[in-house]
Each structure stands twice: as C-alpha cells, then as structure tokens.
C-alpha positions, 0 to 999 in steps of 0.5 A: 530511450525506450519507450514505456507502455502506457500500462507500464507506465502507469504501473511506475506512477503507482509504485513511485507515488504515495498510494491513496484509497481513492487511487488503490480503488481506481487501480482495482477496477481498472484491473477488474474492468481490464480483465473483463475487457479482454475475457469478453474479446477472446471468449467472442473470438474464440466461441463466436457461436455461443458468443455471437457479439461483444456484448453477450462475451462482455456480460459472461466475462462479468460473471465470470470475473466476480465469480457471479456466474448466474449461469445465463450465459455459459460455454459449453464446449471445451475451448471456451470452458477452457478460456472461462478457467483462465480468465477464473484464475487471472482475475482472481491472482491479478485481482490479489496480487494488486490489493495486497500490493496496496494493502502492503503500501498502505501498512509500509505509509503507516509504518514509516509514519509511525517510524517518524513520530516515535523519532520526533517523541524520542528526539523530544525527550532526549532533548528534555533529558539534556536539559534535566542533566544541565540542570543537575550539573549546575546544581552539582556545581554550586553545591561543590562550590559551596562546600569549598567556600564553606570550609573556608578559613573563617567556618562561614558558608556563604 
C-alpha cells in the first residue's frame, strides 16, 4: 500500500469532509504561510548576499506574497527578481485556486441543501395532494351512491 504524503493527506481529508469556515480559513493561511515558508528558504539560499539569514528572506517572502512589498527588503539581481516573480505568481494561483476550491464547496453544501428541502416540501405537498384526491374520491363515491339509491323504486333519497 503506498504511502501518502502528509500534505496529500491532508488535501484528501479536505475533499472528502464537509468543509467548514473556520476549516476553509485554516486551509488559507497554511497555503499562505507555506508559501512564505518555502519563498523565504530559496530566496536565502539562492541570494544569500542580499538575503543573509532566514529571517530577512522570510520577511520579503511576506511582502511578496500579500503583495505589500514595502520595499525594505528586495533583490536586485536578476535571480532573486526571478525567485520573487515566481513566488508572485504561485502565491497568488495557489492562493485562488484554493479559495474558489472552497467557495465551490460551499455553494455545492448550499446546493445540495437547498436540493433536500425543496424535495422534503415537494414530498409534503404530494402527500397533501393524495390525500385531498382521497377525499374527493370518496365524495365522488358517496355521491354515486347516492344517485343510485336515490333512483331507486320508491323515488326517496336517502
């Protein structure tokens, strides 16, 4: 039996559960603080010059990934530049993809409730519906009858 990657994993678990808010938050900043996480890694390893230790790469990668940029910290050669528009353009899809992975969770839930009442109201009123027929049934009936029985020999209706 392979053995799944923790992310993929946890990716599985978030397509087979019912997604929550507080859940579909938790997915969002993961994706974001992994993204930072492995921005500032590279952009230290790559471009240790400008970026002499984890915490002045983890701090652009922040910048970079909720496109702040305040500009305190940047690359200036063309490989870190390079890394920066990467990490620009992944944080960003990766970051749309899952929110419209969840915003499409939530609109199917809200679907597929909506599904379930209007069929619970539809099986309700066929219900109803039945039984109002039942009732004109057996009115008919009766009424039948009592035509017969009123043509009877003696002329009386009873």
């Amino acid at each position: 039996m392979a053995r799944f990657h923790p992310v993929e994993h946890q990716f599985e678990s978030f397509l087979r559960k019912p997604l929550s808010v507080r859940k579909a938050m938790a997915v969002i900043v993961t994706a974001t603080i992994a993204s930072v996480v492995v921005g500032g890694v590279v952009i230290n390893l790559v471009d240790s010059e400008e970026f002499p230790d984890i915490g002045i790469g983890l701090w652009w990668a922040l910048q970079t990934v909720t496109t702040v940029g305040y500009g305190d910290v940047t690359p200036h050669d063309v490989v870190g530049r390079l890394i920066g528009a990467v990490i620009m353009l992944e944080s960003i899809a990766f970051i749309s993809i899952v929110t419209a992975a969840i915003t499409s969770s939530f609109v199917e839930r809200a679907r597929r409730e909506h599904a379930a009442s209007s069929a619970a109201s539809g099986s309700a009123e066929h219900e109803d519906l039945v039984a109002r027929l039942s009732e004109i049934s057996a009115r008919l009936d009766r009424i039948q009858h009592d035509l017969e029985v009123g043509g009877s020999s003696d002329g009386r209706r009873e």
